[in-house]
N, C-alpha and C positions, 0 to 999 in steps of 0.2 A: 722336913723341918725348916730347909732354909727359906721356904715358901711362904710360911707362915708367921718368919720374923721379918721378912720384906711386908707382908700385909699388914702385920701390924704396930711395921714402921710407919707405912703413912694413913694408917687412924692417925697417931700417936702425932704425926705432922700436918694432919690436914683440921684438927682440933686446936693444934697451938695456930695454925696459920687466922682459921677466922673466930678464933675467942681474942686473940691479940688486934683487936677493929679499935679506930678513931671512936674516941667517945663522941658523940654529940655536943654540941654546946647548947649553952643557955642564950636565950634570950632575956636580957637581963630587963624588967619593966613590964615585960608580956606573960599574962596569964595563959598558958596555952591551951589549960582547960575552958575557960571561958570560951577563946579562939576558937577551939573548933566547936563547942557548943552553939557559936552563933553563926550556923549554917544559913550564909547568901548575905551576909551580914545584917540581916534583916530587925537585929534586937539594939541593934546600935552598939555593941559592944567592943566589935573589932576596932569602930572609928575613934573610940577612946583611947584605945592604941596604939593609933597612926601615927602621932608624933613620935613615940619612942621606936616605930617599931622601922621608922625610916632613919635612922640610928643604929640600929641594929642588925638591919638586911643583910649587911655586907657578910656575916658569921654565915649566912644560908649558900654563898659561893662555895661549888665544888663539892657541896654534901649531892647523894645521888637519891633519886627518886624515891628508894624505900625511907631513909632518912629523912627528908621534906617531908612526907606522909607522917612519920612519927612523931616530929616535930607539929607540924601546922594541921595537922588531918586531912584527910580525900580533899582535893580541890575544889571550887564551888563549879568548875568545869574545866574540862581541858579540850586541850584541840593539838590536833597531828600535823604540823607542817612540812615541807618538805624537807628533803635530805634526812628524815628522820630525827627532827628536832623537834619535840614536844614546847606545848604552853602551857602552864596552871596556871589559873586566875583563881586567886580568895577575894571576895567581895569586902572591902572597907566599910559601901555603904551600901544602903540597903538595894540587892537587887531586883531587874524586874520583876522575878518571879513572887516578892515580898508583897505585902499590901500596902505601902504604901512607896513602893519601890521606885527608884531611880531610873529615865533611859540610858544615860550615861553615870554609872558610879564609879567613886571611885574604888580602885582594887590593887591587889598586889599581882604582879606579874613574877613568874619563875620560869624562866627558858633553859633547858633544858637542850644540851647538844645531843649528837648521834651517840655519844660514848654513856648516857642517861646520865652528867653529872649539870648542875645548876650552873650556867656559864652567866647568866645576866638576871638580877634581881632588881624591880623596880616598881615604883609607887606612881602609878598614873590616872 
């Protein structure tokens, strides 16, 4: 018996530990349905945006990767750099892969350290 109140002491604590998570925030001015509808930013939508949403970046510091995803959607790419520090890039404008796509767009950048949380957000 006493086995079975230790086991389902830590249900009982391993349920309050990750139902009690950081809400998310808002992005306050950004559609975020729209945002991630407009994959590679190719409909022009994200760039409508960009002015508030370079206002607003700072709230994406220190949220971790699954959160970024829920927030802004799968990235328009990423890339692995060393020491295990990721990039996601959302495309502002339209990118190349768009038809009438840009070589250089502009996009959102989120770096991401070894620990996967957002250490640098930035509009380039």
């Amino acid at each position: 018996m006493p086995r079975s109140r230790s086991l389902n002491l830590i249900v009982v604590l391993s349920i309050l530990f990750f139902s009690c998570g950081k809400d998310l925030p808002t992005l306050d001015g950004i559609d975020t349905e729209l945002w991630k509808g407009d994959k590679n930013g190719c409909d022009g939508k994200r760039f409508a945006m960009a002015a508030t949403l370079r206002v607003e970046k700072e709230k994406l510091l220190a949220l971790d990767e699954g959160q970024i995803i829920k927030i802004l959607g799968r990235p328009d790419r990423n890339e692995l750099f060393k020491r295990n520090q990721k990039f996601y890039y959302y495309f502002l404008q339209p990118a190349p892969e768009c038809n009438l796509g840009n070589d250089n767009p502009q996009k959102l950048v989120v770096r991401f350290n070894a620990m996967g949380l957002a250490k640098e957000v930035v509009v380039e």
